[in-house]
C-alpha positions as CSV (number, residue, x, y, z in Angstrom):
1,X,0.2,-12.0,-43.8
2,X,-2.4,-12.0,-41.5
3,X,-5.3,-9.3,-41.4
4,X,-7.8,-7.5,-38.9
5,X,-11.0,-6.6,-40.8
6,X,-12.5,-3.8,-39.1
7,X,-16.0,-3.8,-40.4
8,X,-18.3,-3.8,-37.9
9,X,-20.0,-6.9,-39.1
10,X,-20.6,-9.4,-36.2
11,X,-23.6,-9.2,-33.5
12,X,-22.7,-9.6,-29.6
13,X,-23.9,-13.8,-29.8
14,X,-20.8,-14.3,-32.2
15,X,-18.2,-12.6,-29.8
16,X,-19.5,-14.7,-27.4
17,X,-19.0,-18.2,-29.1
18,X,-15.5,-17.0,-30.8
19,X,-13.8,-16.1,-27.3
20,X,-16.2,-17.5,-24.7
21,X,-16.0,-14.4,-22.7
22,X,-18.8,-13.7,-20.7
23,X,-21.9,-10.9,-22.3
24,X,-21.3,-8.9,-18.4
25,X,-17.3,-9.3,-18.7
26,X,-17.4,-8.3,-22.4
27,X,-19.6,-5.0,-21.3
28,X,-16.8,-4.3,-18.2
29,X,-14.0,-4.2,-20.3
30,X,-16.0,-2.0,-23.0
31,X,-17.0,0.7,-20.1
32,X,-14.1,0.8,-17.8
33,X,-11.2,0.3,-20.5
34,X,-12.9,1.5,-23.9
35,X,-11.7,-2.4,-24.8
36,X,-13.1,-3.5,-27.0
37,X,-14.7,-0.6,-29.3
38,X,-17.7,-2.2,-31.3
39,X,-20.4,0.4,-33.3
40,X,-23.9,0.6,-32.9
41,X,-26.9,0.1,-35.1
42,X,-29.7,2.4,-35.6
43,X,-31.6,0.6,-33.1
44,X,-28.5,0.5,-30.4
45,X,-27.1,-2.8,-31.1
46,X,-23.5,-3.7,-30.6
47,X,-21.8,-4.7,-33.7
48,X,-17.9,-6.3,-33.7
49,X,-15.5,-6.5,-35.9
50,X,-12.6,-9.3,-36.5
51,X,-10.3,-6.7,-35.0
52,X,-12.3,-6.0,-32.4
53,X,-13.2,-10.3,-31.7
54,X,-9.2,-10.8,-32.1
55,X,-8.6,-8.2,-29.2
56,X,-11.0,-9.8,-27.0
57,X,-9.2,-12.6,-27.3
58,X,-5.4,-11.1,-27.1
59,X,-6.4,-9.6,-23.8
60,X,-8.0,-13.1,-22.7
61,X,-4.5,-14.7,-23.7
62,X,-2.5,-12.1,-21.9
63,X,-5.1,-13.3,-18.2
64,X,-4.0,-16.7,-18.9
65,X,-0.3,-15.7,-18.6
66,X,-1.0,-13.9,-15.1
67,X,-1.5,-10.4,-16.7
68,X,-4.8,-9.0,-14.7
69,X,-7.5,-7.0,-16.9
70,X,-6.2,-3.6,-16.3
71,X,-2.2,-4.9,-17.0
72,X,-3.0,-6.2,-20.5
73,X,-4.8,-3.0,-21.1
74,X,-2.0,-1.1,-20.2
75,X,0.5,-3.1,-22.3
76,X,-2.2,-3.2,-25.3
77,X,-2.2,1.1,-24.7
78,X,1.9,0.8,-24.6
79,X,2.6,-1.2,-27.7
80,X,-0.1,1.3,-29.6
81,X,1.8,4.4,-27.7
82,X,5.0,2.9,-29.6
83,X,3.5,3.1,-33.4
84,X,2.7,-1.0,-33.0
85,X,0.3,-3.3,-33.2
86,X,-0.3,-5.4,-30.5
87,X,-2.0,-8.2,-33.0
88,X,0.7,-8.4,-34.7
89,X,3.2,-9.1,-32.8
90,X,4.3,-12.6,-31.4
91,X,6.5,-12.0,-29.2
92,X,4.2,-11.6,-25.8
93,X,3.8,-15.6,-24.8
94,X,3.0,-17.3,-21.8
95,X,5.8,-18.8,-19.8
96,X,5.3,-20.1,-16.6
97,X,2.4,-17.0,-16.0
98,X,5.1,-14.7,-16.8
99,X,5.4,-12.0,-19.8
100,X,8.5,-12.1,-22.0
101,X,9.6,-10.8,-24.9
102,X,11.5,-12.7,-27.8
103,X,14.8,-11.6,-26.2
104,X,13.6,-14.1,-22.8
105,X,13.5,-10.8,-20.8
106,X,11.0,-11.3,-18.5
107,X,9.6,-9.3,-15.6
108,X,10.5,-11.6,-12.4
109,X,14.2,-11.5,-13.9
110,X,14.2,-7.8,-14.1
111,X,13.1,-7.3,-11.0
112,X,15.6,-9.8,-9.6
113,X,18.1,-7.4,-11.5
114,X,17.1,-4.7,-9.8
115,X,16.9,-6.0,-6.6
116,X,20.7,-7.7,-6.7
117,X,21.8,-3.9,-7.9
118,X,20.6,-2.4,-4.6
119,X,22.2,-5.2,-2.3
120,X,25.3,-4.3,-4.1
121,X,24.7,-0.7,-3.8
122,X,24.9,-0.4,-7.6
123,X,23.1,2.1,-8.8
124,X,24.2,2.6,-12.1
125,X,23.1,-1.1,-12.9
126,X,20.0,-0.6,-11.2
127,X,19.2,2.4,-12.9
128,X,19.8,0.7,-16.5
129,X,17.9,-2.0,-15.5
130,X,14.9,0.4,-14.9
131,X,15.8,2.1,-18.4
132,X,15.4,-1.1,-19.8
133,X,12.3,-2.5,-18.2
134,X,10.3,0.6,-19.0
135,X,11.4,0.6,-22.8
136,X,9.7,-3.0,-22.8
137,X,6.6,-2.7,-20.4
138,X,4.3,0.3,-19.3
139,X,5.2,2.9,-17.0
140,X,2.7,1.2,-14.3
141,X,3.0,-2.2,-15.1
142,X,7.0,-1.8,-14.2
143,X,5.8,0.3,-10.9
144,X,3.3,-2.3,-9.9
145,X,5.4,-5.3,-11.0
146,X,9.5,-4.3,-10.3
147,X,9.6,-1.5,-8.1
148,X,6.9,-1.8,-5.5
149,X,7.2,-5.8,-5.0
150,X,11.0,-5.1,-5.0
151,X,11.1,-2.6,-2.1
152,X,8.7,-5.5,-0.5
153,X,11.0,-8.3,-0.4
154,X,13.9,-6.1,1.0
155,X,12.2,-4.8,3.4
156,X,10.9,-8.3,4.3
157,X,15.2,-9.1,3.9
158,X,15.5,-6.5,6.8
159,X,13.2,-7.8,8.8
160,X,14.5,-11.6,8.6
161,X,18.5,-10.2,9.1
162,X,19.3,-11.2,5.5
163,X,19.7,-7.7,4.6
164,X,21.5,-4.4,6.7
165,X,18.9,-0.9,7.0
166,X,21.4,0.0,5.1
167,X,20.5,-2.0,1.7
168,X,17.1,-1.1,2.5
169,X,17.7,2.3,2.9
170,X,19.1,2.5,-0.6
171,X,16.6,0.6,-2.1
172,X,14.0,2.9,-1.1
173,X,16.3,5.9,-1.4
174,X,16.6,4.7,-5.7
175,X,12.7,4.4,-5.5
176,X,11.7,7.6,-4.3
177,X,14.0,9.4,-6.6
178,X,12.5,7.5,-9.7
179,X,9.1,7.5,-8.5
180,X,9.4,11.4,-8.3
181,X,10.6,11.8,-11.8
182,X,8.0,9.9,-13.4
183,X,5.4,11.6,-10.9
184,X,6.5,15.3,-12.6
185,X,6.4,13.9,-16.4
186,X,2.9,12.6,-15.7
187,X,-0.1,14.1,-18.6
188,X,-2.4,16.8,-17.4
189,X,-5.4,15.6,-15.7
190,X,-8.5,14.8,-18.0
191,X,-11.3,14.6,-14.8
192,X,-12.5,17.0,-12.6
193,X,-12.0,17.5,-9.1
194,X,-8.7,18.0,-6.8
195,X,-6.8,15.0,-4.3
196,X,-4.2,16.0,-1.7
197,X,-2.0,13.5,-0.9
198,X,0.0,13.2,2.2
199,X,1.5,10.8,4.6
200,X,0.6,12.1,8.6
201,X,3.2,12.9,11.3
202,X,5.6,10.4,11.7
203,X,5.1,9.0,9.0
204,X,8.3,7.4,7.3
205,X,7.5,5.3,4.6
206,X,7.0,7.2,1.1
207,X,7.2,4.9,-1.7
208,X,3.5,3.6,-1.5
209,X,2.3,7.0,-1.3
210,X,4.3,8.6,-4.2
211,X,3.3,5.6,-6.6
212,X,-0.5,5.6,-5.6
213,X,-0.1,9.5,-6.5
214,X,1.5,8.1,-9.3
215,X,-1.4,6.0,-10.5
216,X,-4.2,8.4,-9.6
217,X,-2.5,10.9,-12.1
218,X,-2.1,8.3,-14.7
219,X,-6.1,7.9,-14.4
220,X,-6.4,11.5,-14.9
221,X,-6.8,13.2,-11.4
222,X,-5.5,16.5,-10.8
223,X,-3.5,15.2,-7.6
224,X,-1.8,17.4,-5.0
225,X,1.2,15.5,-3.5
226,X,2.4,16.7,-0.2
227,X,4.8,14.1,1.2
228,X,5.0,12.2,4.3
229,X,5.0,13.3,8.1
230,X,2.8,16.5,7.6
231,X,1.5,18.1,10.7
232,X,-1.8,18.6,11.2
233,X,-1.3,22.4,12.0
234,X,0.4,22.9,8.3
235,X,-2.5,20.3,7.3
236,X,-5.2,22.6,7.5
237,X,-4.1,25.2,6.1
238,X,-3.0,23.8,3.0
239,X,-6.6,21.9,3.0
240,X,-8.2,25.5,3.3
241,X,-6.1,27.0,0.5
242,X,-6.1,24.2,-2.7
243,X,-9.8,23.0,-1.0
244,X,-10.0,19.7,-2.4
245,X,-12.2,17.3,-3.6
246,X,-10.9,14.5,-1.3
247,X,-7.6,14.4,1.1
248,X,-6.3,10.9,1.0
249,X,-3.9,9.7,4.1
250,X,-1.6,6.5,4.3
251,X,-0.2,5.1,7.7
252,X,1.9,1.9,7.8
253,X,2.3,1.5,11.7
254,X,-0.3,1.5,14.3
255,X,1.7,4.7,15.7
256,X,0.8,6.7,12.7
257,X,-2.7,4.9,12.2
258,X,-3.4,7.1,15.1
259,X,-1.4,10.7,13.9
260,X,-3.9,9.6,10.5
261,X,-7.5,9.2,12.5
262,X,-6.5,12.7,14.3
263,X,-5.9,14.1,10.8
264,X,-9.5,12.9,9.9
265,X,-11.2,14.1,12.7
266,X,-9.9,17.7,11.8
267,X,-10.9,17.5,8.7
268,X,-14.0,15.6,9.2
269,X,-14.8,18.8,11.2
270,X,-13.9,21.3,8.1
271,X,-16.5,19.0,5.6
272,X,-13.3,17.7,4.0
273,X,-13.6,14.3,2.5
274,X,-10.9,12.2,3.3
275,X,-9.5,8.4,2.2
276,X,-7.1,6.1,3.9
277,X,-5.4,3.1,3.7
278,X,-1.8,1.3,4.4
279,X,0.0,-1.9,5.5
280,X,-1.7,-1.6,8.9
281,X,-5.1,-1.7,8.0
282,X,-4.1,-4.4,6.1
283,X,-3.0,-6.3,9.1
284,X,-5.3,-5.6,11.7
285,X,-8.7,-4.6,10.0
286,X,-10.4,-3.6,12.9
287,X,-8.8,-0.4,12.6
288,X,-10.9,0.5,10.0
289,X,-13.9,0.6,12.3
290,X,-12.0,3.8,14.1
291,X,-11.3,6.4,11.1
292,X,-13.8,8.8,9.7
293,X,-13.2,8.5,6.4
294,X,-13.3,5.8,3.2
295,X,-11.2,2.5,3.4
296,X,-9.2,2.8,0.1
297,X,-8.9,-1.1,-0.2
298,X,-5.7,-3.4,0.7
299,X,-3.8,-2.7,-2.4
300,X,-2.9,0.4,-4.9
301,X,-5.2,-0.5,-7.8
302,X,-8.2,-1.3,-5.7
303,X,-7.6,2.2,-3.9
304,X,-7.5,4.1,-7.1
305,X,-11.0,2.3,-8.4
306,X,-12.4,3.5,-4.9
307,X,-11.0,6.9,-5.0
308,X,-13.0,6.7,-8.8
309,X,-16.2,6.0,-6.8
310,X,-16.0,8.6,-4.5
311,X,-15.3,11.2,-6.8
312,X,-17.7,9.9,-9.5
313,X,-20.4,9.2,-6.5
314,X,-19.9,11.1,-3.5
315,X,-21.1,7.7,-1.9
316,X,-22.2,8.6,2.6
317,X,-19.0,8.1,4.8
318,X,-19.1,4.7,6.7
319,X,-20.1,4.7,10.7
320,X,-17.4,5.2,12.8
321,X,-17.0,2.9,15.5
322,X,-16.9,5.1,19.0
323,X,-14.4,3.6,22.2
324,X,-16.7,1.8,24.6
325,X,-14.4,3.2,27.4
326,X,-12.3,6.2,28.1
327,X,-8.9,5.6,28.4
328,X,-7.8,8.9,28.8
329,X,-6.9,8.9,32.6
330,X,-4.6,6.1,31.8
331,X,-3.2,7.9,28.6
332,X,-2.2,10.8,31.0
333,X,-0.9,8.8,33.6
334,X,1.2,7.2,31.9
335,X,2.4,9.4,29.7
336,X,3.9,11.2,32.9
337,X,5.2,7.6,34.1
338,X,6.9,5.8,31.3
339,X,10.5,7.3,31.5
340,X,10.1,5.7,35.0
341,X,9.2,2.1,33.6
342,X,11.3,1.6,31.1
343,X,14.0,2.7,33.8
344,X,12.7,0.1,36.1
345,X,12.4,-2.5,33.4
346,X,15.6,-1.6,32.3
347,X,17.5,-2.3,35.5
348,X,15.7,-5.5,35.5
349,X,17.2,-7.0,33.1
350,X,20.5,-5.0,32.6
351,X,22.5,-8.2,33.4
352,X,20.9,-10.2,30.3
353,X,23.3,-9.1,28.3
354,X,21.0,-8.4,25.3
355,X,22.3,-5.1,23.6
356,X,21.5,-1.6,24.6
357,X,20.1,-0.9,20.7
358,X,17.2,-3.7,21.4
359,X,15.9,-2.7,24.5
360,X,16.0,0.5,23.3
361,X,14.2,-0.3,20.1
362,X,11.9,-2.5,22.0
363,X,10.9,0.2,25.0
364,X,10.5,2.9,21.9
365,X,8.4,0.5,20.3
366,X,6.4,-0.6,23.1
367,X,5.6,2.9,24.1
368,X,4.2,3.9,20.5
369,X,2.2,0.9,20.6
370,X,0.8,1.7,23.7
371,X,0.0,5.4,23.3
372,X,-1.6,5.0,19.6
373,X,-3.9,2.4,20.8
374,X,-5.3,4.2,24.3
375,X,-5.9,7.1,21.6
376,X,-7.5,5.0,19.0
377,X,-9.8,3.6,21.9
378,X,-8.7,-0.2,21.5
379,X,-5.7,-1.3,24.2
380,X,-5.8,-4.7,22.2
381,X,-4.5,-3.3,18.8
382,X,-0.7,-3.9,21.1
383,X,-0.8,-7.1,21.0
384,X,-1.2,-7.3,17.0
385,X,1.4,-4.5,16.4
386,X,4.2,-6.2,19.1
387,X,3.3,-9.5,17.8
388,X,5.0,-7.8,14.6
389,X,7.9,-6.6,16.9
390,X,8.4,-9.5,18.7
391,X,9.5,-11.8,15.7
392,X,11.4,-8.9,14.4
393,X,14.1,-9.0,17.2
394,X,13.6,-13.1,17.3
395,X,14.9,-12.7,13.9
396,X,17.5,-10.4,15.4
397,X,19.2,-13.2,17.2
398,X,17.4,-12.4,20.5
399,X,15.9,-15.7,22.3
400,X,11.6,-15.8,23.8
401,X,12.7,-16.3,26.9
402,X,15.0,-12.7,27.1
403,X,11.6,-11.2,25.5
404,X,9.3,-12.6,28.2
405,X,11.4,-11.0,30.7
406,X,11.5,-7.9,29.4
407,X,7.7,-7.5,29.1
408,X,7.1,-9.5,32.2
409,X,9.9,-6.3,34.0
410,X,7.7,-3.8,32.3
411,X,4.3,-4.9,33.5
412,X,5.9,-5.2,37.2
413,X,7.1,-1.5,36.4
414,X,3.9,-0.3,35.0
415,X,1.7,-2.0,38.4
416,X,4.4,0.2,40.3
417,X,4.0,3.6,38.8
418,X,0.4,3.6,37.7
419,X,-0.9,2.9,40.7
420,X,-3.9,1.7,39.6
421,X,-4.7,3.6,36.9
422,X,-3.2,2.1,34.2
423,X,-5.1,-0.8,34.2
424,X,-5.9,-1.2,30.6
425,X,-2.8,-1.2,29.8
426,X,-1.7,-4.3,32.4
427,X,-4.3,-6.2,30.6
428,X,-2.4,-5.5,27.5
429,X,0.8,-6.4,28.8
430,X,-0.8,-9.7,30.4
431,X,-2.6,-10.7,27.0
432,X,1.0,-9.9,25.0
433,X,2.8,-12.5,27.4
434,X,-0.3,-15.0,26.9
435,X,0.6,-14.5,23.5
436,X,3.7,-15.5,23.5
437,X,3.3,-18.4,25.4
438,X,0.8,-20.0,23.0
439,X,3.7,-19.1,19.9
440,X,6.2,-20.8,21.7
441,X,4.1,-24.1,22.9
């Protein structure tokens, strides 16, 4: 049987040959994950022992199969919660860059169990299949690995019309409900300092929010989780009662993007520190330039690491970029003027015979688009966001040349009622239908 000495017998230069891990990785994993745990001379040396030189290299093994530093950690943490040792056991092996267990259960086929149990609106299967994937892998590893890339691909099903709103309603629906259970058995936090969490008006889209409050508790932070589509008026008061530390926001359309940098500016006046991130931000980065606050990173893991760094460092907010132009005047015009466009642009084309729910969608879309980027300061962020839009309802079934129409009626309809005031936004609407001329050439 084969044994883990756990004298501390071996200097740093032997660790080094026996794993070929690097002396600055080696020194990460010791101060960020308390992986491995060598002793210390008299003088301040490190010294290892076979245990600790046979970790190193299980958590090297468990990179090679596609596990990243923090995973393997996690699973190393889990199989220790569970009364075993992770050197012991066999039964973690590399296949294909995927994690298994003896039984072949591995993570990409339980999350393709899960995922056929929500098509089928099953939730007693998909509910079991969670039961059993967190009985085999860590509570975040499953959250990182099942549920949040799950939700992903049927959404992305939605938006290519291989799944109904429906399925993806009760996807998400399943999420949120286990997401908030583990979110209320999570420890006590071990750190100082206090994180609202909250998603800003009109705001739809909880599960990213719930599992980053998920993961920010599991690293110790006392977190304050106050759901999506907050107003700002109940914002403020809440900030000025629980007075925390930092207030992290999350927007996944440019629509709430700008309900988010209104947020920050309010509490941006009050000294409150505040974080952001989302899907948006992801896809059109120049945003970023626009909110008073930290960018959290483009995933959940990298935003809990910089939520570390603020708290631990209190690092000086980035400059915000300020509007080179005002477009108020056209914000107000057309705010007054838009029932009358899409009524014009509407008439148009009434005799396409494209369905009232797309137009609908399309004019509602359009409009949001419009009014979040004249307040963020940037008229071109609508051309990214409908660019998103426009190969949503191409997806749909509905051809280019109905959608050309439709914004080529609506820029006739927006020269009509603006009367030269809306300018910026007639550029926008000429630069959309540029656009999609070049993606159909």
């Amino acid at each position: 049987m084969e044994t883990h000495e756990k004298t501390p017998t071996f200097n740093l230069k032997v660790v080094l040959q026996e794993t070929g891990i690097k002396p600055h990785t080696l020194r990460a994993w010791e101060r960020r994950y308390g992986l491995p745990q060598p002793e210390r001379t008299p003088g301040g040396h490190r010294l290892y022992s076979q245990y600790d030189i046979d970790t190193v290299k299980w958590l090297m093994a468990r990179q090679e199969e596609g596990l990243t530093i923090s995973r393997a950690v996690d699973l190393w943490l889990n199989l220790q919660d569970k009364g075993e040792n992770p050197l012991a056991l066999s039964t973690y092996q590399a296949d294909d860059h995927l994690l298994h267990t003896t039984s072949g259960t591995t993570l990409a086929s339980i999350k393709e169990q899960w995922i056929n149990a929500c098509l089928n609106f099953d939730e007693a299967t998909a509910e079991n299949v969670l039961a059993q994937a967190f009985a085999i892998y860590p509570i975040k590893m499953v959250c990182l690995e099942i549920l949040l890339p799950g939700v992903a691909y049927v959404g992305d099903l939605w938006f290519q019309n291989k799944a109904s709103v429906q399925q993806e309603h009760f996807t998400s629906a399943l999420t949120i409900k286990r997401l908030n259970t583990l979110l209320a058995a999570t420890p006590p936090p071990s750190r100082i300092g206090r994180i609202l969490v909250a998603g800003p008006p009109h705001e739809e889209h909880a599960v990213p929010l719930l599992l980053f409050s998920l993961l920010l508790r599991y690293s110790g932070w006392k977190v304050i989780y106050l759901g999506i589509n907050v107003p700002i008026a109940r914002l403020e008061p809440t900030v000025d009662f629980v007075k925390p530390d930092l207030v992290v926001l999350a927007a996944q359309q440019l629509s709430t993007v700008a309900s988010l940098q209104k947020a920050a500016k309010v509490l941006q006046d009050k000294n409150v520190r505040v974080a952001y991130g989302g899907l948006t931000f992801n896809r059109i980065p120049n945003l970023r330039e626009r909110i008073p606050g930290y960018f959290l990173g483009t995933n959940l893991e990298a935003g809990v690491q910089t939520v570390t760094q603020i708290m631990t460092f209190n690092p000086p907010v980035p400059e915000v970029e300020q509007p080179q132009e005002s477009y108020e005047p056209a914000l107000a015009r057309y705010r007054i003027h838009y029932p009358l466009i899409e009524l014009d642009a509407w008439q148009a084309i009434s005799n396409t015979g494209i369905p009232y729910e797309y137009i609908a969608d399309t004019n509602m879309r359009l409009y949001e688009a419009i009014v979040a980027a004249l307040n963020l300061g940037e008229i071109d962020f609508v051309n990214e966001e409908m660019g998103w839009t426009r190969q949503l309802i191409k997806n749909y079934g509905v051809p280019a040349s109905w959608q050309f129409d439709y914004f080529d009626a609506y820029r006739h309809a927006a020269v009509k009622h603006l009367n030269g005031h809306g300018s910026p936004i007639i550029k926008c609407l000429n630069t959309v239908m540029s656009s999609m001329q070049e993606s159909e050439s």
